[in-house]
C-alpha positions as CSV (number, residue, x, y, z in Angstrom):
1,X,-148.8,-193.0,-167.4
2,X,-152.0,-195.0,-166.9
3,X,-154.6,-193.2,-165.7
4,X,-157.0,-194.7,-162.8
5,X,-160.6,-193.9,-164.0
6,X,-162.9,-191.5,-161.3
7,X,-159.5,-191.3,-158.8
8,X,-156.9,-188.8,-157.6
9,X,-153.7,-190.3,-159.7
10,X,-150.3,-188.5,-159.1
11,X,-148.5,-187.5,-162.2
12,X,-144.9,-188.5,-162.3
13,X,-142.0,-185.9,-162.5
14,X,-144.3,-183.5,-160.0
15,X,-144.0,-182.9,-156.4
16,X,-147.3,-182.1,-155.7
17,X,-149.5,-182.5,-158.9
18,X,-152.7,-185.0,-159.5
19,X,-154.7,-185.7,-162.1
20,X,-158.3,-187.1,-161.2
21,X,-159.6,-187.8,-164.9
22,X,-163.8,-188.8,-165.7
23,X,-163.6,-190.9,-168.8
24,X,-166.5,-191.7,-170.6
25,X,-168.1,-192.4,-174.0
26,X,-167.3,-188.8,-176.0
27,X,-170.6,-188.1,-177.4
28,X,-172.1,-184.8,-178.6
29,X,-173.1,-183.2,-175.6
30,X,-170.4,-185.3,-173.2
31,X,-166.3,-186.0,-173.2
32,X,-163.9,-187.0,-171.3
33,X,-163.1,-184.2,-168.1
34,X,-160.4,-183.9,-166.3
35,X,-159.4,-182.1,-162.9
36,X,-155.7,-181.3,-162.4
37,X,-154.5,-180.3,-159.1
38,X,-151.1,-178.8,-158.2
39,X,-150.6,-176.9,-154.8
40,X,-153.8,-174.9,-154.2
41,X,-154.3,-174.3,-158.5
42,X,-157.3,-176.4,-160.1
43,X,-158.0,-176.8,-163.5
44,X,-160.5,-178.6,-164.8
45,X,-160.4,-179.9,-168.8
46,X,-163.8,-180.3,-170.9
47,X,-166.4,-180.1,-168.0
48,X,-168.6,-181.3,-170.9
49,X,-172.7,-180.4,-170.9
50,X,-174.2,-183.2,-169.8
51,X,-176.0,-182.7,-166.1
52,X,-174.7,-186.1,-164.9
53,X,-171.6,-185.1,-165.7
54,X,-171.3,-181.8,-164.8
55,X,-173.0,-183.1,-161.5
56,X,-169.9,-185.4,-161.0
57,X,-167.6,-182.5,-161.8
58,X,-169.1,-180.4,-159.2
59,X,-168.9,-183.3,-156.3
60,X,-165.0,-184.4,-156.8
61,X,-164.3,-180.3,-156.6
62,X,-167.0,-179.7,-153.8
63,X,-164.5,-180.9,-151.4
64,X,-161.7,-178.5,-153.6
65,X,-163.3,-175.3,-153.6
66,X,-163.9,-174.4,-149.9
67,X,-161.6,-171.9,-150.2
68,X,-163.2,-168.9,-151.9
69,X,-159.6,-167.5,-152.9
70,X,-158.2,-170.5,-154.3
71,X,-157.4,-170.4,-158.0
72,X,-159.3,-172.5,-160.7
73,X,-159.0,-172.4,-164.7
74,X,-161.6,-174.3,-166.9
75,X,-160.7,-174.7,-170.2
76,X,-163.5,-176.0,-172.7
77,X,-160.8,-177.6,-175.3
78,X,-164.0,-178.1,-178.0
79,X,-167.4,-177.5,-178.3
80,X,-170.2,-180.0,-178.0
């Protein structure tokens, strides 16, 4: 599967599953994040510590999270 830089992608084999992935230059503060979203779950994959990219982070799911109730896992795979 390619993946579509700063974009909703679909991942094959799902129904209702999307990836939206922020690739950048790993650094030691910053890495690559990705959001995944399946039905009303979010998860979101190395937020990173960066402002800029947290910023970006927090506008794609701005538009996710109006639902107070709706699920979302973070996972911080590593630490910068």
């Amino acid at each position: 599967m390619q993946l579509h830089n700063e974009v909703w992608n679909k991942i094959p084999g799902t129904t209702d599953s999307w990836v939206f992935p922020l690739i950048r230059k790993p650094s030691i503060t910053g890495s690559n994040t990705f959001i995944i979203r399946s039905g009303r779950n979010l998860l979101v994959i190395d937020p990173g510590a960066i402002s800029d990219q947290m910023d970006r982070t927090l506008q794609i799911l701005s538009g996710e999270i109006e639902d107070p109730d709706r699920p979302i896992l973070i996972i911080a795979g590593h630490i910068h």
